[in-house]
C-alpha positions as CSV (number, residue, x, y, z in Angstrom):
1,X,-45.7,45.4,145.8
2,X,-48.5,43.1,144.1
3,X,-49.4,45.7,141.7
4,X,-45.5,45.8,140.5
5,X,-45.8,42.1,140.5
6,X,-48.3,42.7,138.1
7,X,-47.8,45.7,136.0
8,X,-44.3,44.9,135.2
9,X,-45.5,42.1,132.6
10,X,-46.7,45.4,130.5
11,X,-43.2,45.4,129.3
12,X,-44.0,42.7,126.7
13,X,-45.7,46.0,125.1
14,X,-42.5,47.7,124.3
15,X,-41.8,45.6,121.4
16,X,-45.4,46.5,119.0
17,X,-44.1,50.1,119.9
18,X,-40.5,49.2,118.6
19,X,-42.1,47.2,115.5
20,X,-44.6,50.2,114.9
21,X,-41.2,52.5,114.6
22,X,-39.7,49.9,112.4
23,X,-42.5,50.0,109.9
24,X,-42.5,53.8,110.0
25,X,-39.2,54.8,109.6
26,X,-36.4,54.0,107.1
27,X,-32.8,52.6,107.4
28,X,-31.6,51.3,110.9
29,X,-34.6,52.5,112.3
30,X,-36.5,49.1,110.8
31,X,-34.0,47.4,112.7
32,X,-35.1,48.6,115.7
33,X,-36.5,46.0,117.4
34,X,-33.6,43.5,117.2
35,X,-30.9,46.2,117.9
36,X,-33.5,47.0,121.4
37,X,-33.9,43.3,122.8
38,X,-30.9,41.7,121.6
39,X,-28.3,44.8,122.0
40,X,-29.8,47.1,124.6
41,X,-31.5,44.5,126.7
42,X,-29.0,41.9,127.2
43,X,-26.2,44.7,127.8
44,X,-28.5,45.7,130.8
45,X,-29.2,42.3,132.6
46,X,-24.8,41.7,132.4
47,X,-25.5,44.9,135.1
48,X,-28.8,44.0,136.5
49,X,-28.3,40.6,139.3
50,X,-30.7,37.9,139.2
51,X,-33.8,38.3,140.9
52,X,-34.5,34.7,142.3
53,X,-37.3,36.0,145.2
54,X,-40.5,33.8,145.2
55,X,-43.7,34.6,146.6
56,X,-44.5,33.2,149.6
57,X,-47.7,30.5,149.4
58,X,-50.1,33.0,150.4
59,X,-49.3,35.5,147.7
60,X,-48.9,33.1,145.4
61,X,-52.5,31.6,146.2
62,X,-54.0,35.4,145.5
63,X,-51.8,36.1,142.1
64,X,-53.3,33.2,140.9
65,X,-56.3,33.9,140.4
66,X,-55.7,37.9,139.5
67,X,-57.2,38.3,136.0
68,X,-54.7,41.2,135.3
69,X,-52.3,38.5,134.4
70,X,-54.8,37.0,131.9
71,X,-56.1,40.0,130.6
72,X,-52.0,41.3,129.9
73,X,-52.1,37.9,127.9
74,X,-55.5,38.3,126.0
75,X,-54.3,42.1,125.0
76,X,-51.7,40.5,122.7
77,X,-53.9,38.7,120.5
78,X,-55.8,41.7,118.6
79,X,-51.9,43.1,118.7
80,X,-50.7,41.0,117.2
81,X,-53.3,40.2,114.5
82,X,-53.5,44.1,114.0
83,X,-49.6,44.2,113.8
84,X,-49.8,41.9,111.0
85,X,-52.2,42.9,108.9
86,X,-50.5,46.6,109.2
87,X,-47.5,44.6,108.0
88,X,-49.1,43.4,105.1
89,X,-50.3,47.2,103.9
90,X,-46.7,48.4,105.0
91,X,-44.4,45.6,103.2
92,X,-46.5,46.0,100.3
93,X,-45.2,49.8,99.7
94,X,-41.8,49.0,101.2
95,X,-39.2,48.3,97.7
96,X,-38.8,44.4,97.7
97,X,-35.4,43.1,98.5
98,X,-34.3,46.8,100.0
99,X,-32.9,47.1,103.1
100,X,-35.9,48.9,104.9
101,X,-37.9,45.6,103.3
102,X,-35.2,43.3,105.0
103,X,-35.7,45.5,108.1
104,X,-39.4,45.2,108.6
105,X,-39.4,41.5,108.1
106,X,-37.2,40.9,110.9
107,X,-39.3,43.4,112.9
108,X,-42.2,41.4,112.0
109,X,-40.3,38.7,112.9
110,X,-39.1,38.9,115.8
111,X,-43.3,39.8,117.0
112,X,-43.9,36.5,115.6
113,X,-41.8,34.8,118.2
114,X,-42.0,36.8,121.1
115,X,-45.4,37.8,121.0
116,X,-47.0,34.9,118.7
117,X,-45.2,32.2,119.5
118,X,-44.2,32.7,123.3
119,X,-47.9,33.7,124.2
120,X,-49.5,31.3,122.2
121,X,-47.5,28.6,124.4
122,X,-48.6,30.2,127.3
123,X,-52.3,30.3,126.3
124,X,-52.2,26.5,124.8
125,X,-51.1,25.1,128.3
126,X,-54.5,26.8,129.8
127,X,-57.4,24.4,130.7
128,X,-60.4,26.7,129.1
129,X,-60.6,25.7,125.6
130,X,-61.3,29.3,124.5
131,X,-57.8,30.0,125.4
132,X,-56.3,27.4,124.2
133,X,-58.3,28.7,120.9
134,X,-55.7,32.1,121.1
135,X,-53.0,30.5,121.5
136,X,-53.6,28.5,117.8
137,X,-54.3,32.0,117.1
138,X,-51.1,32.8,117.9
139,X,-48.9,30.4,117.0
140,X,-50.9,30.7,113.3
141,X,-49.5,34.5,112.9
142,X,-45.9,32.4,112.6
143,X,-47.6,29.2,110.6
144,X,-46.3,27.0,114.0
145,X,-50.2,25.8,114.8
146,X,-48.4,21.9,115.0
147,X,-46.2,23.5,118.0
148,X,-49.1,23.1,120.5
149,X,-50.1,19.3,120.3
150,X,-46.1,18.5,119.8
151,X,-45.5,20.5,122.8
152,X,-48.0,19.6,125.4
153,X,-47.7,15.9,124.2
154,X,-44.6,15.0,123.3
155,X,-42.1,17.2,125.0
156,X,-43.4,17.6,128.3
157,X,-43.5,13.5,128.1
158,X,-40.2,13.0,126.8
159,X,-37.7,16.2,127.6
160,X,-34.0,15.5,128.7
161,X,-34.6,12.5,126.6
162,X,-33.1,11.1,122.9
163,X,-36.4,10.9,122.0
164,X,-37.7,14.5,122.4
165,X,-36.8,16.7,119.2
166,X,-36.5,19.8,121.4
167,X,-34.0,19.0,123.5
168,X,-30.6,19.5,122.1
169,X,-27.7,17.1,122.3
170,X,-24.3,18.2,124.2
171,X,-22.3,19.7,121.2
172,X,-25.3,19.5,118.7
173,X,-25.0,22.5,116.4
174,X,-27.5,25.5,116.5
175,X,-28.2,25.1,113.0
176,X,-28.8,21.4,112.4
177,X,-30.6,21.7,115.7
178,X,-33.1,24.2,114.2
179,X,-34.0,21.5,110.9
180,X,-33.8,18.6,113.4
181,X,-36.2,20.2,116.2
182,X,-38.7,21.6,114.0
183,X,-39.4,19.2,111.1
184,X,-39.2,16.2,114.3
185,X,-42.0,18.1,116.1
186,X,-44.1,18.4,113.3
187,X,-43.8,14.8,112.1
188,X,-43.9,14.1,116.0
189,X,-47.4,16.3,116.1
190,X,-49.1,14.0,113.5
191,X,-47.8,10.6,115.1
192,X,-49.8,12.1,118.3
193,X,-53.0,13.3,116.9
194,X,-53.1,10.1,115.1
195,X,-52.2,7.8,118.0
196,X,-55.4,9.8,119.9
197,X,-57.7,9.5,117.1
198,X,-57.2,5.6,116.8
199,X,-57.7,5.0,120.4
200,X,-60.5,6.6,120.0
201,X,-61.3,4.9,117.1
202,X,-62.0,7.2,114.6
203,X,-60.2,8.4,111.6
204,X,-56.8,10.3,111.2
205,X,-58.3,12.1,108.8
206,X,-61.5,13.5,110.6
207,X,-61.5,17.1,111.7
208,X,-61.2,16.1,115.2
209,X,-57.2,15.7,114.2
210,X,-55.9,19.0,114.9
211,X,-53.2,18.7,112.9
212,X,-55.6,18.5,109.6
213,X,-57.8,21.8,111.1
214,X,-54.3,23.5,111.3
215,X,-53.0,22.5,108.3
216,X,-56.0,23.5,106.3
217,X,-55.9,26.7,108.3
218,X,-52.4,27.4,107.5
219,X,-52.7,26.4,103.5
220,X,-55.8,29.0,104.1
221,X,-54.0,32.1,105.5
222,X,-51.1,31.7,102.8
223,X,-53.8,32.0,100.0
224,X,-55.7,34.8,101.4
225,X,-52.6,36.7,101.7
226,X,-51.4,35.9,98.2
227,X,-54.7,36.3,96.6
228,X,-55.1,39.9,98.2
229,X,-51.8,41.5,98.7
230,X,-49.3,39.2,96.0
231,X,-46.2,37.7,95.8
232,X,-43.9,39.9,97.9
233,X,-46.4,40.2,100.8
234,X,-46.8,36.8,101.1
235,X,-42.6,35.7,100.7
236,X,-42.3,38.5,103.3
237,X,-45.0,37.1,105.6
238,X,-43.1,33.7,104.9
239,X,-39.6,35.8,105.9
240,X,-41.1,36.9,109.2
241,X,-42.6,33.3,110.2
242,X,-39.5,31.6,109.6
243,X,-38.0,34.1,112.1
244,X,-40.5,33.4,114.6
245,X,-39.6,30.0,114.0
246,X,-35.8,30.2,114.8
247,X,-36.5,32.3,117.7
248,X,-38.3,29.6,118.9
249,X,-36.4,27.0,118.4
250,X,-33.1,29.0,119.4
251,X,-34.9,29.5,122.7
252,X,-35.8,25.5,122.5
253,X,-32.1,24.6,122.0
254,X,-30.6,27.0,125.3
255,X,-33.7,25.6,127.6
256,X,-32.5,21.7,127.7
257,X,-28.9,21.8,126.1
258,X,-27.1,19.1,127.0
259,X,-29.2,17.5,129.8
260,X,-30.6,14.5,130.2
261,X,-32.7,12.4,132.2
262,X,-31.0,8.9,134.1
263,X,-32.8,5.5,133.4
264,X,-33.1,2.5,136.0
265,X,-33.1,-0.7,135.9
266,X,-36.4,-1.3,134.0
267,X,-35.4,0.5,131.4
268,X,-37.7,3.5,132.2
269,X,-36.3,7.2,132.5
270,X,-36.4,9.2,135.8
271,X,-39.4,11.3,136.2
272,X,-38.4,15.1,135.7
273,X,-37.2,17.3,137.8
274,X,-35.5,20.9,138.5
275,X,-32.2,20.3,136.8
276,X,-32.9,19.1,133.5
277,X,-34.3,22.9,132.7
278,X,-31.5,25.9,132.1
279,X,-32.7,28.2,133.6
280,X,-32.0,32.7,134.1
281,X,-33.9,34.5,136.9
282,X,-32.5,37.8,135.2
283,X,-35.4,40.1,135.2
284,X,-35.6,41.5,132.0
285,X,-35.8,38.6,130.0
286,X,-37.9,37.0,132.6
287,X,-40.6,39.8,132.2
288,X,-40.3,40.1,128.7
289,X,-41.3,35.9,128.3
290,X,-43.6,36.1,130.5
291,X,-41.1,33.9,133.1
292,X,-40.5,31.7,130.5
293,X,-36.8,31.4,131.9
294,X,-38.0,29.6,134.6
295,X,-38.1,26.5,132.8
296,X,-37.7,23.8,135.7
297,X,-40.7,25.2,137.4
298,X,-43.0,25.1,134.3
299,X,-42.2,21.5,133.0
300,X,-43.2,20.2,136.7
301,X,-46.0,21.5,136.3
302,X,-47.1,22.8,133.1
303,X,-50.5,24.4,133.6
304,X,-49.3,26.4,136.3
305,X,-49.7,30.1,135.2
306,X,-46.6,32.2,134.4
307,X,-47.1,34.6,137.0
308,X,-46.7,32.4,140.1
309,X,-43.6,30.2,138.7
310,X,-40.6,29.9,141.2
311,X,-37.1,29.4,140.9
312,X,-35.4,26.6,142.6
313,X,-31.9,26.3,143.9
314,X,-30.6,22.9,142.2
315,X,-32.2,24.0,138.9
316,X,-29.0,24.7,136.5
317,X,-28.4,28.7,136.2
318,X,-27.3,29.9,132.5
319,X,-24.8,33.0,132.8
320,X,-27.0,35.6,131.7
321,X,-30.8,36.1,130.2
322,X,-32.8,34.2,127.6
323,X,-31.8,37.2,125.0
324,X,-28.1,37.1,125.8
325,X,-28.0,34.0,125.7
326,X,-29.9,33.1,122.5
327,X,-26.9,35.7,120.9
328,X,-24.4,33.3,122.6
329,X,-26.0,30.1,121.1
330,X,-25.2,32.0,117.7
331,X,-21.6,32.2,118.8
332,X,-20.9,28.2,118.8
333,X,-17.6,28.0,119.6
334,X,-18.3,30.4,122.9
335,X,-21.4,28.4,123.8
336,X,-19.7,25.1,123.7
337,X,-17.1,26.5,125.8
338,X,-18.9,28.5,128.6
339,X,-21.8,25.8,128.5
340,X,-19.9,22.0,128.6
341,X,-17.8,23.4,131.8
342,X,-21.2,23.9,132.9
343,X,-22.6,20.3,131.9
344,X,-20.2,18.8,133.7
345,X,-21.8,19.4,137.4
346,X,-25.4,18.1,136.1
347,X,-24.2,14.9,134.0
């Protein structure tokens, strides 16, 4: 049973074999990736019930400290950097603006946020600053190195809240939500690093602030790749990390929607708890995350590795999984209506 537990987080695995199709094969075939997690996948967990079982503390206590959970994690790193750099070779012989270009972007893409994005998030909330390190790895692949000091920071501080960029407002649209959640976080990111480096007393603009490391880092990649593979390569590479980006924030929008912490009396906001996470204990997209999907659980704690989170009863359930869902947040008018009837039992 534990070595289920464990192996089944191989899954994430599926999608470089998906994207190594898409880059090899013309037509619908580039497209393969999407039409596999956010056809075939979702279709499968409107079949498949929830799995809500938690371990019990014993088991939890031993998965915790089982590096075959860490190691799954590390794997994706030199994946994911490979992946990449075959995308730059593969792009660059791929017609620009054709359909199998178009294809292999949003195959790239889509590894950006799953894999780049989603692991880097996992990594940056470890306590070893050598993780951490992969994580900015990461989250570099999709130029979103300003998500980790944002994240860690600001929205575990302020989520459920007006003042938190991530969390979506009841009715907010999906694509003003995108502009809104990403360009506050970064701004946000900045405000942090600066307000740490001047209680410490030093300068904003030492390389201490990670936000200056990142950004040189980022202005470093994009001239690399335009110096050595050219203007299409590097608007493709563009393509895919804006992808990664919206998956990202997509997934930020359906994790908080519409929830929001009470105030008292003092003016202060209620400390959070279990129901002001969405939350989907469908298996599939749980694996595939790395049990992102059970949110409540990591924003009470968020160090607390993926493996062992658990999902709690009075923690608001969404319909279906994280990928089914994310298609529904496309569909406005349908998300509004299946999610406000929703709303109305947590606000």
């Amino acid at each position: 049973m534990k070595m289920i537990h464990r192996l089944k987080y191989l899954f994430v695995y599926t999608i470089p074999v998906t994207v190594f199709i898409a880059f090899n094969y013309n037509g619908l075939w580039t497209f393969l990736p999407l039409i596999v997690f956010f056809g075939l996948v979702p279709l499968l967990e409107l079949l498949l019930p929830p799995d809500r079982e938690n371990m019990d503390k014993k088991m939890a206590d031993d998965e915790k400290h089982q590096r075959m959970y860490d190691y799954i994690l590390y794997g994706t790193l030199p994946l994911q950097v490979g992946f990449l750099v075959y995308f730059f070779f593969t792009i660059g012989d791929t017609p620009y603006g054709s359909m199998d270009y178009i294809g292999r972007i949003t195959a790239m893409g889509f590894m950006c946020g799953v894999v780049g994005i989603n692991v880097g998030h996992e990594l940056g909330h470890r306590l070893q600053r050598w993780e951490q390190l992969m994580g900015e790895i990461l989250l570099l692949t999709s130029l979103d190195t300003h998500f980790l000091p944002y994240h860690n920071a600001g929205h575990h501080r302020n989520v459920a809240t007006p003042e938190d960029a991530a969390t979506a407002r009841k009715n907010e649209l999906l694509f003003t939500y995108w502009i809104r959640s990403h360009f506050g976080s970064y701004l946000e990111a900045w405000q942090l690093e600066n307000t740490r480096l001047k209680d410490l007393k030093k300068p904003w603009w030492s390389f201490e602030n990670r936000m200056v490391v990142y950004s040189i880092a980022n202005i470093l990649l994009i001239v690399l790749i335009y110096y050595v593979f050219g203007t299409a390569v590097l608007i493709a590479f563009i393509g895919a990390a804006i992808i990664g980006i919206i998956l990202l924030e997509t997934v930020n929008y359906i994790e908080h929607y519409g929830l929001l912490r009470k105030k008292n009396e003092q003016g202060r906001y209620e400390a959070v708890r279990h129901h002001h996470s969405w939350n989907s204990d469908h298996p599939i997209g749980r694996t595939l995350l790395f049990n992102l999907s059970r949110h409540s659980d990591h924003h009470y704690n968020g160090s607390k590795k993926y493996q062992i989170l658990k999902s709690h009863e009075n923690s608001p359930q969404m319909p279906t999984g994280y990928p089914g869902m994310m298609l529904l947040a496309v569909m406005q008018p349908m998300w509004f209506w299946v999610m406000n009837k929703k709303l109305k039992k947590f606000n």
